[in-house]
C-alpha positions, 0 to 999 in steps of 0.5 A: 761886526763889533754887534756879533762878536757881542752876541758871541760872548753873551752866548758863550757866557750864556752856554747858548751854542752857536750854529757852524757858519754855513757853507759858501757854495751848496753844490746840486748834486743830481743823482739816481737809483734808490736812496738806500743805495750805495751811490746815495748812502755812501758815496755821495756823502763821502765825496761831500765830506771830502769838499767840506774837509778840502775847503774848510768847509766853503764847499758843500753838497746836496744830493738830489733825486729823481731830477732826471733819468740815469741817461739824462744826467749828463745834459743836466750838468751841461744844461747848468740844472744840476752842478754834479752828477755820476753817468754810466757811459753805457746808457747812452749808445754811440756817445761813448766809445773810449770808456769801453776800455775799462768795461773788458772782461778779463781785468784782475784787481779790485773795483778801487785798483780799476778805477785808479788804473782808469783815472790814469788811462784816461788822463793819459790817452782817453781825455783826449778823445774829448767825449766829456765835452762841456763839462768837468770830468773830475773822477772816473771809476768801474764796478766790480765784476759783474755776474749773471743773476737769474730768476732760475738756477744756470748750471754754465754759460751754455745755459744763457743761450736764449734767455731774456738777459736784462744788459746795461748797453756797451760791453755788457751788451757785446757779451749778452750777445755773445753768449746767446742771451736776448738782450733787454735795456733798462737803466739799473732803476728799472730793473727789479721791475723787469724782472718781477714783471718776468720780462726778463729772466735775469741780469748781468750785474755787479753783485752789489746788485743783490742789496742795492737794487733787491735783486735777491728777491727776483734773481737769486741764482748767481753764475760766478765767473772769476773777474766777472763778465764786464766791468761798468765804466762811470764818470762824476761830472761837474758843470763847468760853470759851477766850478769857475764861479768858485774861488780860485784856492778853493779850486786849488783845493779840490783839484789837489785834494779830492779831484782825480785820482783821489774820488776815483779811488774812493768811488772804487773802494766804495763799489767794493764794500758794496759788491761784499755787501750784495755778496752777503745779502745773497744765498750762498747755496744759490751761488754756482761757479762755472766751470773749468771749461766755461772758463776756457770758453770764456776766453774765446768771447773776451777776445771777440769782444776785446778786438771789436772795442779797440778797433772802435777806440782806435777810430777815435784816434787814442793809441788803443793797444797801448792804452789796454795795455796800460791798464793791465800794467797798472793793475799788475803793479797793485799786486 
């Protein structure tokens, strides 16, 4: 010790700089789509920076791609492979049924209110459905209204009947449906692909989708639909393991300044700068709002929709009714 500190002044005194001390855990963080997106370019370093400041800098993150697929990601945490991952809930059919409670159309409110509204929901009713089982839940978030965007210009809903919709699984796929589309699942990596391969003929997306997945180049054409057609649900898990190893007042710090609430509404408000920055990256002569009467019609599916899901929550034992009434009341009180 008395040799460092030795070091220490010579260098001081020297003008030399000294590296910061590194951090005590590097936690693997394993995530998915293209590193420009924004879960890569922005909200992975943000939720890194958030641990380092919570911890004095003990707890860091390394952001790790291509370590499995978007479905797979899961079980990589709960293997132990991966400390920290985000999931889509719709990827993997049957697994999740409560988290369909946020993807309802029909909810005003930014992507940032939703996922705090979702955070409370779901440590109030949904956790206890213990679909997450093994490993940590330490945020929940949603996307931002998602949108039709096609390779060709749509003029209503009408015009979905028939056509070959790319849809991402859960209530997204319960729409498609719904509004006659053929649905085509592919996780959100595969589907520029799909698109440019003309397997499908557009897309059921957040408009972030436009930047962050290059859809302005295949599905240019968006069909506005005021509060979207869904809402995504996503979970940040982190590996039970991972987290016990760690001291007990680094946890403390975490649990009281990042996890919870805290990255759920950073995960949304993020979404939010990236559905303005795919709104921008879009042609605005290419976007088209439905009409009055689509609106109406609209209205006809959400209930459809909305009377399927909670039944299925409710099967789960969690009081749905309540619960989607919750989330309408929380988001009211933002405004």
């Amino acid at each position: 010790m008395r040799l460092l500190k030795t070091f220490a002044a010579a260098a001081l005194a020297l003008g030399v700089a000294i590296p910061a001390q590194a951090a005590d855990t590097t936690l693997t963080i394993a995530s998915w789509a293209p590193p420009t997106h924004g879960f890569n370019a922005k909200m992975w370093p943000r939720f890194i920076a958030m641990m380092e400041k919570a911890t004095d800098g003990k707890v860091t993150g390394e952001v790790k791609l291509g370590l499995a697929p978007p479905p797979a990601m899961m079980d990589l945490v709960l293997d132990g492979a991966a400390d920290l991952t985000i999931i889509f809930h719709g990827y993997q059919a049957g697994r999740f049924v409560t988290t369909k409670l946020i993807e309802l159309p029909g909810y005003d409110g930014t992507a940032e209110e939703a996922s705090v509204a979702y955070w409370r929901v779901y440590k109030k009713y949904l956790e206890s459905a213990n679909e997450h089982r093994g490993v940590k839940v330490i945020a929940m978030h949603t996307h931002g209204p998602a949108q039709m965007q096609t390779a060709a210009q749509l003029t209503s809903l009408a015009d979905a009947k028939g056509l070959k919709l790319r849809v991402p699984g859960g209530v997204g796929s319960m729409v498609g449906e719904a509004l006659g589309a053929i649905g085509i699942q592919v996780p959100a990596p595969k589907v520029y692909e799909t698109l440019s391969s003309k397997a499908a003929d557009g897309v059921v997306m957040p408009a972030e989708s436009q930047q962050g997945f290059k859809l302005a180049e295949v599905a240019p054409y968006l069909l506005k639909m005021p509060g979207g057609l869904y809402r995504g649900s996503f979970a940040i898990l982190m590996n039970e393991d991972s987290f016990a190893d760690l001291p007990a007042d680094v946890q403390a710090a975490l649990e009281s300044e990042v996890f919870g609430e805290t990255a759920s509404r950073m995960f949304g408000a993020v979404w939010d700068e990236m559905d303005a920055g795919g709104y921008a990256a879009s042609d605005a002569s290419k976007m088209t709002n439905v009409s009055a009467a689509d609106i109406a019609m609209f209205e006809a599916v959400k209930a459809e929709v909305a009377a399927v899901v909670l039944a299925e929550i409710a099967a789960k034992g969690v009081d749905a009714a309540a619960a989607h009434q919750m989330i309408i009341d929380e988001l009211a009180s933002m405004h």
